[in-house]
SEDREN-70657 format. One record per residue (C-alpha): x negated, y negated, z; residue in one letter. Coordinates in steps of 0.25 Angstrom, whole numbers, plus 2048, in hexadecimal, padded with zeros to 3 digits. Example, Ala and Ser with C-alpha at 12.3 -4.5 7.8 and 13.67 -1.06 7.14 Angstrom:
2
7CF81281Fa 7C980481Ds 
% end
This chain:
376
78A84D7ABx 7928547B6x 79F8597B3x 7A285C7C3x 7AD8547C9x 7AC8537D7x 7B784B7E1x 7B98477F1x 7C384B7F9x 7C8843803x 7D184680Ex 7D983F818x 7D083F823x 7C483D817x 7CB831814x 7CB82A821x 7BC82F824x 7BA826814x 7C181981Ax 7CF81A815x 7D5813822x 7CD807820x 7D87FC820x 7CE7F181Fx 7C67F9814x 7D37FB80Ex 7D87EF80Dx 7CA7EA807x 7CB7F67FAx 7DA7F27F7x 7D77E47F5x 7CB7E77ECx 7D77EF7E6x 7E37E37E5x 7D77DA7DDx 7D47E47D4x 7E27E87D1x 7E47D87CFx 7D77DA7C5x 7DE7E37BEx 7D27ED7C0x 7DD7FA7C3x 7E68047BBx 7F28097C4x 7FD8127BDx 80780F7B2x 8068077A5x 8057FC7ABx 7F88017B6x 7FF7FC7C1x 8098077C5x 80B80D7D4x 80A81B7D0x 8118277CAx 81C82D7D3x 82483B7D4x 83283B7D9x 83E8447DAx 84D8457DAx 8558447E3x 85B8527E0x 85085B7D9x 8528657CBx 84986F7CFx 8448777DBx 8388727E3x 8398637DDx 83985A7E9x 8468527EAx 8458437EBx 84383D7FBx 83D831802x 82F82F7FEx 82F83B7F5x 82683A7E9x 81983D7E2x 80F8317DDx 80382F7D6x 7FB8217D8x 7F08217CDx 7E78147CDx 7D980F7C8x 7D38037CEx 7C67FD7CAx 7BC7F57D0x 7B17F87D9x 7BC8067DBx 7BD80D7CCx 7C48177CFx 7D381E7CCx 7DC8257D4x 7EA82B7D8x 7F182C7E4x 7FA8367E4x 80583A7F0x 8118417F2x 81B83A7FCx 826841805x 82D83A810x 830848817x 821849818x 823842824x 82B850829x 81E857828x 81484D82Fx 80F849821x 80F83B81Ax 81A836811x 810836807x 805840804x 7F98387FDx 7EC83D7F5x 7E38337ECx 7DB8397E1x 7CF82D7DCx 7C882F7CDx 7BC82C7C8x 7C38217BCx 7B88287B2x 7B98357B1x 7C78367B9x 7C18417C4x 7C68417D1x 7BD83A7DCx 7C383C7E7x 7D18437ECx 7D683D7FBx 7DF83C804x 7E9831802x 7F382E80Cx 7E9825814x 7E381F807x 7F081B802x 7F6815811x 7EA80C813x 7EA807805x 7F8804809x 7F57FC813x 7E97F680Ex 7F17EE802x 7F97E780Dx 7EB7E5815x 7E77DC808x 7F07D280Bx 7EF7D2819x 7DF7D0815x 7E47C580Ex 7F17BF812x 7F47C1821x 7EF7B782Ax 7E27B9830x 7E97B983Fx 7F67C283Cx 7FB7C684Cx 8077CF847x 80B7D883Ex 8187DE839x 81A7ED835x 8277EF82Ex 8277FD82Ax 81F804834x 81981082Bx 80D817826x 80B80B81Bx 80E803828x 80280A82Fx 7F7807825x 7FD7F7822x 7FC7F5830x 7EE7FB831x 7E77F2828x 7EE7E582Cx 7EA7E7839x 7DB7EA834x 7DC7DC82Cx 7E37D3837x 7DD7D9846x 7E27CE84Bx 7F27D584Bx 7F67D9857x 8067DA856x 80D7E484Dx 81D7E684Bx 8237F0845x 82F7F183Fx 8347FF83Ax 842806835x 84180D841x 83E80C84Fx 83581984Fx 82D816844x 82C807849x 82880E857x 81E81784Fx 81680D849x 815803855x 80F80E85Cx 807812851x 80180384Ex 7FF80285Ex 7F780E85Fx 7EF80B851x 7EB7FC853x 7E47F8861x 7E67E985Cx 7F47E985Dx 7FA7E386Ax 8097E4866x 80F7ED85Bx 81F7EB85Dx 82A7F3856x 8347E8850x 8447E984Fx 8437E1840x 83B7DD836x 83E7D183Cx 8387D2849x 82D7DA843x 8287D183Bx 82B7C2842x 81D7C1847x 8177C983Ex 8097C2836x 80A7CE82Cx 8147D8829x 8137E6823x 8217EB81Cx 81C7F981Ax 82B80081Bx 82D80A80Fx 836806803x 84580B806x 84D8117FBx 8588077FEx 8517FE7F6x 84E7ED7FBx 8597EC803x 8537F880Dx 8447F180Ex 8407EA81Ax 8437DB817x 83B7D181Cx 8437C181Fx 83B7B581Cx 83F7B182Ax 8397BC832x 82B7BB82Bx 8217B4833x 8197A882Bx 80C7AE826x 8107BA826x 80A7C581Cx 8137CF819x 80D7DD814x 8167E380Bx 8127F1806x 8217F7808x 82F7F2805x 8327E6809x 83D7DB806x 83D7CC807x 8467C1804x 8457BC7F3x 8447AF7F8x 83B7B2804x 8317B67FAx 8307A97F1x 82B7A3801x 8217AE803x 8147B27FEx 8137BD7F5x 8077C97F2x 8067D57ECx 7FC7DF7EBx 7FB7E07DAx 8047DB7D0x 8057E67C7x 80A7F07D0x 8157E77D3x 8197E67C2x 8177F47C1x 8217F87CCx 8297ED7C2x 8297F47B7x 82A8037BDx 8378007C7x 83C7F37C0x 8457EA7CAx 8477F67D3x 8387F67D6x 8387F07E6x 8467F77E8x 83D8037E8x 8307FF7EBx 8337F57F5x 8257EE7F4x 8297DF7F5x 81F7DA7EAx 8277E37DFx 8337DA7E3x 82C7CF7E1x 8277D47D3x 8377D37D1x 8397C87D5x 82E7C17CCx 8347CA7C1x 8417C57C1x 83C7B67C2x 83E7B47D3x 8307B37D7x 8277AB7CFx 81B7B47CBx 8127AA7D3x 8177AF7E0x 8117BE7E0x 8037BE7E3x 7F87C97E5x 7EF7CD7EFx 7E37CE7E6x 7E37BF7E2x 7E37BD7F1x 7D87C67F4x 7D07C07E9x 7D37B17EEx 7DB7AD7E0x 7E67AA7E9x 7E87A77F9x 7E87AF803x 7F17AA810x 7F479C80Dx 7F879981Bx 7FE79E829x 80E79D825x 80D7A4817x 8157B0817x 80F7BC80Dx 8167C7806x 80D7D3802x 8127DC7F9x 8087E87F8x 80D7F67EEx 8027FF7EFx 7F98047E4x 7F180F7DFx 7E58067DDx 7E48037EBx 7E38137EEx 7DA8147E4x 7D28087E9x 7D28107F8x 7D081C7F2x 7C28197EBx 7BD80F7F6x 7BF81C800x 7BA8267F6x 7AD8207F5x 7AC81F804x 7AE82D803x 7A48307F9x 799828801x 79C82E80Fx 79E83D808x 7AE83B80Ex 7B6849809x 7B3855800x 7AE8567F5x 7B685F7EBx 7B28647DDx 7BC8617D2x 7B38697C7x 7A386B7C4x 7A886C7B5x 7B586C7AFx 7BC8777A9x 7C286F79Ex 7BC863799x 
% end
């Protein structure tokens, strides 16, 4: 039996040669995903399986010489996850993240994934992961609009015009062609400016992409709206807020970033999530404080239900949708809140689907971890 260990390397440009672009494609694998996280058939970290990862940060004012000090977006973390199925395998996204990357003409945060074989634990593949990780991003949102936008959405509503912006976008226009009209509304003008030019260049189907005053005005027409602005350290009262009254009926609201909504606005509203147990564990690691920090709308609600306001009926996942136990759009006026956290199942789902592509296209190098181990 041979002892050698062998494993694929996958760049940046390896990565888009094996598919990792693919919004459709995308959107397909984290579905498969969603229902097999509903199954159970997953392990993420934690006792409990279903924690976000394991992250470094630092003080504000280090001890020692060298240690970073604490800043906006700085921090180390681990994603570990295993996902069965038709995909088998384990893996770990692991990034560094540094808001004064920007300075150097480099992301915020710096991604590599490494996927294991879940027998023996060797290593399959090492890639690139900043790509992987922004169009899986996007892909969770693309789920519901699969399921949940109406089939002939006209508008759409950006609020927070960024790179999680870029890939949401991407896929809901690759799910709904028939969108011509975009508004954007960012926190300031040039980054508003930055991205209408962007989304004008990218997507010949548009006919209209608009820079908005307000939410308000961004997202009065809008069929399905993307709040995609970053959590501020400022807590609930900072995040973009969204009036009942300015939401069109029907509309599908994306909500992968911090958002906030009227208590009462929410027994009215339908509401999704992406999976139940990354919502209870964020419970049990943050406590009360955990959409303060977050900002993810659906660990409010988990707040809610917790202290007795929101009956548990109301939170519903994408999965059961997916699979047809429940509904999907029940008709044209129904407005739909989408609550989506990111996972490390869901890179590990891309991951292995784009790894095999690259096995069987001979996508990368080909590296040598050992022909036989010195210790064994």
């Amino acid at each position: 039996m041979s002892t050698e260990i062998n494993f694929r390397y996958l760049s940046e440009p390896d990565m888009i040669d094996a598919g990792v672009g693919d919004v459709v494609r995308c959107t397909d694998v984290m579905e498969e995903a969603l229902v097999l996280l509903r199954q159970g058939d997953y392990r993420m970290a934690g006792e409990n399986g279903n924690s976000h990862g394991a992250m470094i940060t630092f003080p504000e004012r280090p001890a020692f010489d060298g240690m970073p000090a604490d800043g906006p977006d700085r921090r180390f973390m681990a994603m570990p996850a295993y996902l069965g199925g038709r995909f088998g395998t384990t893996g770990v996204k692991w990034y560094g993240s540094n808001a004064e990357n920007r300075r150097k003409g480099l992301p915020r945060s710096v991604h590599v994934f490494v996927l294991n074989d879940r027998d023996t634990g060797a290593p399959l593949a090492i890639m690139s992961a900043n790509l992987l990780s922004a169009y899986r991003t996007g892909a969770v949102p693309g789920v519901g609009v699969k399921h949940l936008a109406k089939a002939d959405a006209r508008t759409a509503a950006v609020i927070g015009p960024g790179v999680i912006a870029r890939s949401v976008l991407e896929t809901t226009l690759a799910l709904r062609p028939s969108i011509d009209t975009v508004s954007v509304k960012g926190r300031s003008a040039a980054g508003t400016q930055a991205f209408v030019d962007w989304a004008t260049a990218k997507f010949p189907q548009l006919s209209r992409v608009i820079a908005a005053e307000t939410i308000e005005e961004a997202i009065a027409d809008a069929d399905i709206v993307m709040a995609t602005t970053t959590t501020d350290a400022a807590g609930s009262e900072a995040f973009p807020y969204f009036p009942k009254s300015a939401i069109k009926p029907g509309a599908l609201l994306l909500l992968p970033a911090a958002a906030r909504f009227d208590d009462d606005f929410l027994q009215d509203a339908r509401l999704v999530i992406d999976a139940e147990g990354l919502y209870q564990a964020w419970l049990e690691e943050y406590g009360p404080t955990a959409y303060q920090i977050l900002g993810i709308p659906g660990s409010h609600w988990f707040g809610l239900l917790e202290n007795g306001t929101l009956p548990p009926s109301k939170i519903e996942e994408i999965a059961d949708i997916a699979t047809g136990k429940l509904p999907g759009r029940r008709d044209d006026d129904e407005i739909i809140l989408y609550s989506v956290g990111g996972m490390p199942v869901e890179d590990v789902a891309w991951a292995t689907d784009l790894y095999r592509v690259a096995e069987e296209r001979n996508i990368g190098t080909v590296l040598n971890l050992w022909d036989t181990p010195a210790l064994a």
